[in-house]
C-alpha positions as CSV (number, residue, x, y, z in Angstrom):
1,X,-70.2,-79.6,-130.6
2,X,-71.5,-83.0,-129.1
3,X,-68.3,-83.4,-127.4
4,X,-68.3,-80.1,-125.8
5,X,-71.7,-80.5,-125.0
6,X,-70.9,-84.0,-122.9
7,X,-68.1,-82.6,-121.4
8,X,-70.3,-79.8,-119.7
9,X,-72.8,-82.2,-118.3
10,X,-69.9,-84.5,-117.3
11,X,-68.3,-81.1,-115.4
12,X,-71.1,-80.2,-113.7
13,X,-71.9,-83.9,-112.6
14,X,-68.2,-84.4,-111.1
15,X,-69.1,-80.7,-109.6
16,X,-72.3,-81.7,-108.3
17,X,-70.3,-85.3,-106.8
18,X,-67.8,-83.5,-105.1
19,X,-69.8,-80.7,-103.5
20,X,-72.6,-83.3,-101.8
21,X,-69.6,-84.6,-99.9
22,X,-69.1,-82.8,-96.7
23,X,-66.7,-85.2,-95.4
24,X,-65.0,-83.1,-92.0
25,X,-68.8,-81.7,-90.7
26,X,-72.5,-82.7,-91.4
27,X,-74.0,-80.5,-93.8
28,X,-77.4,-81.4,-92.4
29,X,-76.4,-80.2,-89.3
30,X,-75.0,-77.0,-90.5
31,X,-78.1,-76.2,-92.5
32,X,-80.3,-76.4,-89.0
33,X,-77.9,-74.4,-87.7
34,X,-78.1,-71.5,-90.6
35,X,-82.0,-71.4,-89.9
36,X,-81.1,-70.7,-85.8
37,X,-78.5,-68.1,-86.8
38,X,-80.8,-65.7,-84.5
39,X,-80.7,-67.8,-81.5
40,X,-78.3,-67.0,-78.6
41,X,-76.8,-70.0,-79.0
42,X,-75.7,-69.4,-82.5
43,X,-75.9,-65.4,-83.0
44,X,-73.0,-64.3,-81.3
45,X,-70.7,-66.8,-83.3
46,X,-72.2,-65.9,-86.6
47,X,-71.7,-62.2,-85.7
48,X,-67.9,-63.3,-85.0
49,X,-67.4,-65.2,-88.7
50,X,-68.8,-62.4,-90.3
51,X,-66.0,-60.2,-88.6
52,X,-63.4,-62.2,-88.8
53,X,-64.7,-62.7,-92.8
54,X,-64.6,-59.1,-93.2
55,X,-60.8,-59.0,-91.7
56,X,-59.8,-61.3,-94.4
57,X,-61.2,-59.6,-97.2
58,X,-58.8,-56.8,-96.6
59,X,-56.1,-60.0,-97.2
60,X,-53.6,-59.5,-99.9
61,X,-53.9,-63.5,-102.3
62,X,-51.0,-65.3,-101.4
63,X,-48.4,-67.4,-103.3
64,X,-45.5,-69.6,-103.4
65,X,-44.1,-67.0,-105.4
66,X,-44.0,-64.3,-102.7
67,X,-41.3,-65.7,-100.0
68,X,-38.3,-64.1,-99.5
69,X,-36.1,-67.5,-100.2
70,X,-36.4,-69.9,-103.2
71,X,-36.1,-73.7,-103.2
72,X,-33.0,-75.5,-104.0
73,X,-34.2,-76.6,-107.4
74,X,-34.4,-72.4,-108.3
75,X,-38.1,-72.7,-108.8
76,X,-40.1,-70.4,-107.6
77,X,-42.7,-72.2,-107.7
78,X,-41.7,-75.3,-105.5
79,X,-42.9,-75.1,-102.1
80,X,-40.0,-74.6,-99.2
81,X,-40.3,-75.0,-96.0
82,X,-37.8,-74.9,-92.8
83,X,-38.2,-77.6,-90.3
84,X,-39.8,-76.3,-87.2
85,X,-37.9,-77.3,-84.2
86,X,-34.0,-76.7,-86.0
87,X,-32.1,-73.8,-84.9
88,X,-29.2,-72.0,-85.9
89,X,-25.9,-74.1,-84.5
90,X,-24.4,-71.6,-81.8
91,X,-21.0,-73.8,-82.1
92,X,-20.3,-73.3,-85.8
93,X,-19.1,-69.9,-87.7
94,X,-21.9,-70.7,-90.1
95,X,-24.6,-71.9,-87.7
96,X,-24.4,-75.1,-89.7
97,X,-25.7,-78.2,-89.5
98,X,-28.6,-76.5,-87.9
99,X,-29.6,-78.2,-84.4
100,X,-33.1,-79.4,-82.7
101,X,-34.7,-77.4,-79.9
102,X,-37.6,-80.3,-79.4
103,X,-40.9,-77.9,-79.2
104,X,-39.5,-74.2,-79.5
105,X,-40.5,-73.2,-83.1
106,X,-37.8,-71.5,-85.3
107,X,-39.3,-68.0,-86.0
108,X,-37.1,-68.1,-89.5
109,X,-40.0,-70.0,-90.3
110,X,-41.7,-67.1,-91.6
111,X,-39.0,-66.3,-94.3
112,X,-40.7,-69.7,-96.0
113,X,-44.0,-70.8,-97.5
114,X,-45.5,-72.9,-94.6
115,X,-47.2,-69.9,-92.5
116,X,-48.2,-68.2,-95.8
117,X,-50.3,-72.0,-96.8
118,X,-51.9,-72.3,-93.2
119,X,-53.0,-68.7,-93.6
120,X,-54.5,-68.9,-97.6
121,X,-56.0,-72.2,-95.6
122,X,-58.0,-70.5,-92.9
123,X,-58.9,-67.6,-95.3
124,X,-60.7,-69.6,-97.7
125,X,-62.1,-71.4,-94.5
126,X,-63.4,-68.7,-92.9
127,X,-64.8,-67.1,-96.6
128,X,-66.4,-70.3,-97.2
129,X,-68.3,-70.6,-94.3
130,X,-69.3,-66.9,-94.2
131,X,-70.6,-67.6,-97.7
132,X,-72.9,-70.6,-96.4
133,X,-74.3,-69.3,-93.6
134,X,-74.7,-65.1,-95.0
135,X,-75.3,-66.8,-99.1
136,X,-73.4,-63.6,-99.6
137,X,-71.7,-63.7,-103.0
138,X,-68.5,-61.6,-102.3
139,X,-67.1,-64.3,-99.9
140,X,-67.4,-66.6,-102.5
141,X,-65.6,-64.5,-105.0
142,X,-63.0,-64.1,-103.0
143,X,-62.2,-67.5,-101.5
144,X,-62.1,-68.5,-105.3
145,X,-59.8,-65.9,-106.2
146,X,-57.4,-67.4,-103.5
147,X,-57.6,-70.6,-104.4
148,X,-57.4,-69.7,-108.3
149,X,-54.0,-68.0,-107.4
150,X,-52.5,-71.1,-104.9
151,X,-53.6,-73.6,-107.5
152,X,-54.4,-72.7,-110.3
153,X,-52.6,-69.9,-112.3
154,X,-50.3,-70.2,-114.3
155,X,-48.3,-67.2,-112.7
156,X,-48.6,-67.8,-109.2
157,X,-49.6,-71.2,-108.7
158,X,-47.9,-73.9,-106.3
159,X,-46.3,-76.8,-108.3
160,X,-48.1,-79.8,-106.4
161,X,-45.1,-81.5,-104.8
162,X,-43.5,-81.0,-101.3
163,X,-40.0,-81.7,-102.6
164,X,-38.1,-78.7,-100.0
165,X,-40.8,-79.5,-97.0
166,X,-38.8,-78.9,-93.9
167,X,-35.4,-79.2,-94.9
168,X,-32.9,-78.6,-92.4
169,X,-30.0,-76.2,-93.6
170,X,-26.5,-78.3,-93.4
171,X,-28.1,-81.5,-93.4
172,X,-28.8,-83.9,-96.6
173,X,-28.5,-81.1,-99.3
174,X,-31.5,-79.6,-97.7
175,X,-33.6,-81.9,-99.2
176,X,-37.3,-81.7,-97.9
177,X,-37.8,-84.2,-95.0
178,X,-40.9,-87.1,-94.8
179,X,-42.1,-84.9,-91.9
180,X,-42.7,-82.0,-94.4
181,X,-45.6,-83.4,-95.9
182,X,-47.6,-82.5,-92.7
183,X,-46.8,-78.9,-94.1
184,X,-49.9,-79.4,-96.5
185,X,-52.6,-80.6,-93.9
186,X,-54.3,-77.5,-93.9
187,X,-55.3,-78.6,-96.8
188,X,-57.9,-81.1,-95.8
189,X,-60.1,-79.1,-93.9
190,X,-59.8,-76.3,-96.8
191,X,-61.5,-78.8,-99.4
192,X,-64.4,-79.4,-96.7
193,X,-64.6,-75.7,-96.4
194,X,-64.8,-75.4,-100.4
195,X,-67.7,-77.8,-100.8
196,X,-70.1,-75.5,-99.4
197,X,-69.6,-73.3,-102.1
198,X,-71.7,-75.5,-104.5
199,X,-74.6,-72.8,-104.6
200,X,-72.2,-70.5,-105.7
201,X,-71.6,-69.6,-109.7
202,X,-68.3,-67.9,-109.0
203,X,-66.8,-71.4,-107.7
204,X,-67.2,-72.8,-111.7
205,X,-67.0,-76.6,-112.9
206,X,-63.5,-75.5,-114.6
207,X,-62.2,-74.5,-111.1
208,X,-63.1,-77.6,-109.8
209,X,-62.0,-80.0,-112.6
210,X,-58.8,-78.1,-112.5
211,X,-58.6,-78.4,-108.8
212,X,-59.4,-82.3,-109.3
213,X,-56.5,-82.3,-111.3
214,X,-54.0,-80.6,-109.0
215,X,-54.6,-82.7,-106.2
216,X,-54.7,-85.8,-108.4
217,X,-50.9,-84.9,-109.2
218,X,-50.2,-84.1,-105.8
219,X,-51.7,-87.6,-104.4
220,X,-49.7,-89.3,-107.2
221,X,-46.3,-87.3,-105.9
222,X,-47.5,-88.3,-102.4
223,X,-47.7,-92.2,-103.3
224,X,-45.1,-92.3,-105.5
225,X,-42.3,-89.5,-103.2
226,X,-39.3,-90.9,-101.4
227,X,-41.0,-88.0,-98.5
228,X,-44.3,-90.1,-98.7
229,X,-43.2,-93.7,-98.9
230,X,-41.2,-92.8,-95.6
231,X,-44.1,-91.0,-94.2
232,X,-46.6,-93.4,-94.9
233,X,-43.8,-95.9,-92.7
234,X,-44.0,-93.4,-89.7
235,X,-45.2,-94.8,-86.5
236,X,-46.7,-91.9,-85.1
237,X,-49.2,-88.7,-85.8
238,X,-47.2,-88.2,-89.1
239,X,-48.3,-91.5,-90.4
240,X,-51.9,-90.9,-89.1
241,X,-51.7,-87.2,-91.2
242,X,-50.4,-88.8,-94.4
243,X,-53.3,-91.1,-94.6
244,X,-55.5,-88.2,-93.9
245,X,-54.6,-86.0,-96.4
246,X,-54.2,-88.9,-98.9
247,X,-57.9,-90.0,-98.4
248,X,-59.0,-86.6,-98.3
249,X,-57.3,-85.8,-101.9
250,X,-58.2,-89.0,-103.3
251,X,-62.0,-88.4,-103.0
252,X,-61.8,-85.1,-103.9
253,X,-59.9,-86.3,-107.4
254,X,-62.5,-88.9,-108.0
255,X,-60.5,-91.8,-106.9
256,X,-62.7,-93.7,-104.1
257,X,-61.6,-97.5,-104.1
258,X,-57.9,-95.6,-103.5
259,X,-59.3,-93.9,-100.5
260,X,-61.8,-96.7,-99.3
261,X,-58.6,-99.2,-99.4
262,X,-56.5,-96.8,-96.7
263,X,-59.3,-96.4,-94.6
264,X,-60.2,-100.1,-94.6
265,X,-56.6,-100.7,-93.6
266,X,-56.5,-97.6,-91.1
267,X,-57.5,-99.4,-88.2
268,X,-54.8,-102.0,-88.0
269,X,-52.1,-99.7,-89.2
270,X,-52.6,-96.8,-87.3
271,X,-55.6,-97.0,-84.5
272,X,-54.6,-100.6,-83.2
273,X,-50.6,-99.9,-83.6
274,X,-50.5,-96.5,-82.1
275,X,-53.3,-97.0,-79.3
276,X,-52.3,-98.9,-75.9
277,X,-54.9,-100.8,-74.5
278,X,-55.0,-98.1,-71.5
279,X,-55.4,-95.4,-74.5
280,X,-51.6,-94.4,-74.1
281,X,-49.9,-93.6,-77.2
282,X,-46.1,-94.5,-76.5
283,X,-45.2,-92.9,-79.8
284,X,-46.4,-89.3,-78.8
285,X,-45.3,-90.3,-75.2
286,X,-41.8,-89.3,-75.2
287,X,-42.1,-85.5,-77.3
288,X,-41.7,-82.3,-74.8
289,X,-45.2,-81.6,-75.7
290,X,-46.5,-85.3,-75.4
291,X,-50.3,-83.9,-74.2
292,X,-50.3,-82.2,-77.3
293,X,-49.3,-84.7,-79.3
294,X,-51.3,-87.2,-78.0
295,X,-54.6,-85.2,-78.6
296,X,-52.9,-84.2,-82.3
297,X,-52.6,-87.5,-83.0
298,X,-56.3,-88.2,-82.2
299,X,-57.7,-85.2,-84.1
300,X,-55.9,-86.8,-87.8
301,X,-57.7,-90.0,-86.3
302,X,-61.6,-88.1,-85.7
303,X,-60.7,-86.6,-89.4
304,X,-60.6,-90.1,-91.1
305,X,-63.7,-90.9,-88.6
306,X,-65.1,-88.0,-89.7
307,X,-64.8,-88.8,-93.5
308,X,-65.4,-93.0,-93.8
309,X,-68.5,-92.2,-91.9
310,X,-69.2,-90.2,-94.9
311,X,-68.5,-93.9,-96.6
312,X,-70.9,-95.3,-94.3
313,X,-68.1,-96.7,-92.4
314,X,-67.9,-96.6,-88.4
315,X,-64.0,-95.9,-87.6
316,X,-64.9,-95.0,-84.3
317,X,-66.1,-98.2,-83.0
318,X,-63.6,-100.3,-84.5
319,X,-61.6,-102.4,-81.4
320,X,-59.0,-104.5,-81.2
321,X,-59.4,-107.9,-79.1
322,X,-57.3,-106.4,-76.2
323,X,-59.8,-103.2,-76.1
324,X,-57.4,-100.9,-78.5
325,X,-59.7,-97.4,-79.8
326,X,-59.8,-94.8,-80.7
327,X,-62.4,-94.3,-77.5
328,X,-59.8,-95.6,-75.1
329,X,-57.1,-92.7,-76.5
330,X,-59.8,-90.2,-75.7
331,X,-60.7,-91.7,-72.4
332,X,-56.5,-91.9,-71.6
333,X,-56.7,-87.8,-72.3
334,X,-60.2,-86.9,-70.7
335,X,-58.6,-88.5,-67.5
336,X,-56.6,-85.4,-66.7
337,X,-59.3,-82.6,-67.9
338,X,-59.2,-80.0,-65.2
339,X,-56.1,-80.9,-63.4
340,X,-52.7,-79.1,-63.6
341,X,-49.6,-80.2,-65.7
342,X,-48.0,-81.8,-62.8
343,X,-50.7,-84.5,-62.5
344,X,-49.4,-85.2,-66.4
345,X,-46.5,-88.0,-66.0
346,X,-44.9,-87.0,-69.0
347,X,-43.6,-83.8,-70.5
348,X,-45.7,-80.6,-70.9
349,X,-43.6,-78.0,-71.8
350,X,-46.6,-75.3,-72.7
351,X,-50.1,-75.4,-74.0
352,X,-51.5,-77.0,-71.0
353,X,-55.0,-75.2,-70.3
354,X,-55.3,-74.1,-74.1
355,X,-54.7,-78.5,-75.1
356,X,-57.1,-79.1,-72.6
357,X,-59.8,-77.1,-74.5
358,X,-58.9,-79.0,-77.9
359,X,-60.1,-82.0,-76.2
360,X,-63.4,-80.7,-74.8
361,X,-63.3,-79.7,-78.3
362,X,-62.6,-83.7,-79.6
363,X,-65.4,-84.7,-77.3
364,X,-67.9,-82.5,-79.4
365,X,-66.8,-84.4,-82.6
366,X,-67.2,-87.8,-81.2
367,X,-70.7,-86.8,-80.2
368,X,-71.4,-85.7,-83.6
369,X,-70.2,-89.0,-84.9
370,X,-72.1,-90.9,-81.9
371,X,-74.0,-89.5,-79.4
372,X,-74.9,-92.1,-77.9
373,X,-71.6,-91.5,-75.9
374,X,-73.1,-89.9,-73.1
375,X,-70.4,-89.6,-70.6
376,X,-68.4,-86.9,-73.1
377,X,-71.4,-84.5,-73.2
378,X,-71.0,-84.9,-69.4
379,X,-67.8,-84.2,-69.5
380,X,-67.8,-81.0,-71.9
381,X,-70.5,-79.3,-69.7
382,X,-68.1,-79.8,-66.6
383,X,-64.8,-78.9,-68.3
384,X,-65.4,-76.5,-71.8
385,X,-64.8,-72.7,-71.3
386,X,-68.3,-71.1,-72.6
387,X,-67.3,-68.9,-75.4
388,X,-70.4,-68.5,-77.9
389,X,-68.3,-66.6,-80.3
390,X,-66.3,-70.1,-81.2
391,X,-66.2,-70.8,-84.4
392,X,-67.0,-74.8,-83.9
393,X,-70.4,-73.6,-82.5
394,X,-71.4,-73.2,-86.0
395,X,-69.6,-76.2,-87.4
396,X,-70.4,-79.1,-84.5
397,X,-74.0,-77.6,-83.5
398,X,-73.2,-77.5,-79.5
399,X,-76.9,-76.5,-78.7
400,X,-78.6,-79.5,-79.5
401,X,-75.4,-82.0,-78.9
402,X,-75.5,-80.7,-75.2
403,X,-79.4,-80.9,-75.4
404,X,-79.5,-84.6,-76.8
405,X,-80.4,-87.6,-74.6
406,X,-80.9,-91.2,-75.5
């Protein structure tokens, strides 16, 4: 009876640990923002959640279980995924080895598990934050159903491996590909979204020690994976992702001297080797969608900001002796913010106005992690579309990060 007793309080403690860290956004800053819900500023994007909530409570749960295929190793429970940019070969009978069409996306992709993850992802995203900022119980019921039936059930739930992550059909026994594992990134920003169901008694401590344990296994399969030793090799975004997501599930396991060690090495292995000292980043340079890229690669790079500052640890203003940042990627970017693709000297293929917008976008996240930078608030006011229905509104606090002055 002691036992069971300890084990309780030791639940509930790990519960308590995990929920306090809001490693992606400021729960500080989100709380002023639920007490100016009525303001102009804020209204008209809390109005949106709660619609777009509403939408996804009509949602059927999804699973691995449901896709039309089934990974090589007959599981049904193994995640599969088909690697975006291969195509059917048009010079073969069989359409095999399948070929790569550099930034056109596949639309067999559907037939697989990786659109069905994203959208589980933003459901439980968008349910987690309507339940923070309404405290209405039935959003947390049902992000919790959808994650119990991802994760956790027996009947439905995910094994926690990305063995059959973007294969390629014809090539190496369709075995999943090192890229693959960015298949699961959603995944990060989904365990932010779940901590702010701590108030919540239908999120309980045996869904979260379960969930510890799920992506404790799935950290060990990414440090231990022929996928993730190649991944964590990479020399571009996919390098920068894998250390994401593996900080990100380390914490969330329990395991923070693991996660503290990446981040500590994270700015000589990924800022200082994938950053020019112009802010160029060669290795995103040379894609057909090399703007996009770029900024991609420099959103993974905010996300570990984001969560070592968390750590009490400033990413951001780590630089290398010939002036290598994070800052100077941005600056590189912010250079071209309101001209046309043409003044871009690299490829562009599509995306250019909507990219341009994720980086007004990056700007609000830098001044959330310093705003002492006052030339980005500058530079947002000029260049962000005005659109108080944004989500981000509610996540960044844009009201009083355009209103702040040192």
């Amino acid at each position: 009876m002691k036992i069971k007793i300890y084990m309780t309080l030791l639940s509930l403690l790990v519960m308590t640990m995990g929920a306090s860290a809001q490693w992606l956004w400021n729960i500080k800053r989100m709380t002023l923002i639920r007490d100016s819900l009525h303001t102009s500023g804020y209204q008209p994007a809390y109005l949106r959640l709660l619609e777009q909530a509403g939408e996804v409570m009509g949602h059927d749960r999804y699973s691995v279980i449901q896709k039309e295929a089934i990974a090589p190793s007959g599981d049904k429970h193994d995640y599969v995924s088909l690697s975006r940019y291969w195509w059917p070969n048009p010079t073969t009978a069989d359409h095999l080895p399948y070929v790569n069409r550099d930034g056109q996306s596949n639309p067999e992709l559907r037939k697989y598990d990786r659109d069905v993850l994203g959208s589980m992802c933003a459901d439980v995203n968008t349910l987690c934050l309507a339940f923070f900022y309404s405290k209405d119980e039935k959003y947390a019921e049902r992000a919790v159903e959808l994650i119990r039936t991802w994760f956790l059930n027996a009947e439905t739930r995910m094994n926690p491996n990305l063995n059959y992550a973007q294969f390629i059909p014809g090539r190496d026994d369709s075995k999943g590909r090192p890229e693959g594992l960015i298949d699961s990134y959603s995944f990060v920003e989904m365990l932010s979204s779940l901590q702010l169901l701590k108030d919540s008694p239908r999120y309980t401590a045996d869904d979260e020690l379960r969930l510890k344990q799920w992506f404790s296994d799935f950290a060990g399969w990414m440090r231990q994976s022929r996928q993730g030793n190649q991944e964590r090799t990479a020399k571009n975004n996919h390098a920068t992702a894998y250390d994401a997501q593996l900080i990100t599930y380390l914490l969330f396991s329990g395991d923070e001297p693991a996660a503290r060690k990446i981040i500590a090495d994270f700015p000589q292995k990924r800022i200082f080797a994938q950053i020019e000292p112009d802010g160029k980043q060669p290795n995103e340079l040379w894609r057909t969608l090399s703007y996009h890229y770029s900024q991609y690669n420099l959103t993974h790079m905010l996300d570990v900001c984001a969560t070592a500052q968390k750590l009490d640890i400033n990413l951001l203003g780590k630089q290398s002796a010939d002036g290598r940042s994070i800052l100077k990627g941005v600056d590189y970017l912010t250079g071209f913010l309101g001209k046309s693709v043409k003044s871009w000297p690299y490829k562009q293929i599509s995306g250019w106005d909507a990219k341009q917008q994720d980086v007004c976008r990056d700007l609000l996240r830098v001044l959330v992690l310093d705003p002492s930078q006052k030339g980005y608030r500058s530079l947002y006011k000029r260049y962000a579309h005005e659109d108080k229905t944004e989500r981000w509104r509610l996540l960044y606090g844009v009201e009083e990060l355009m209103q702040h002055e040192h």
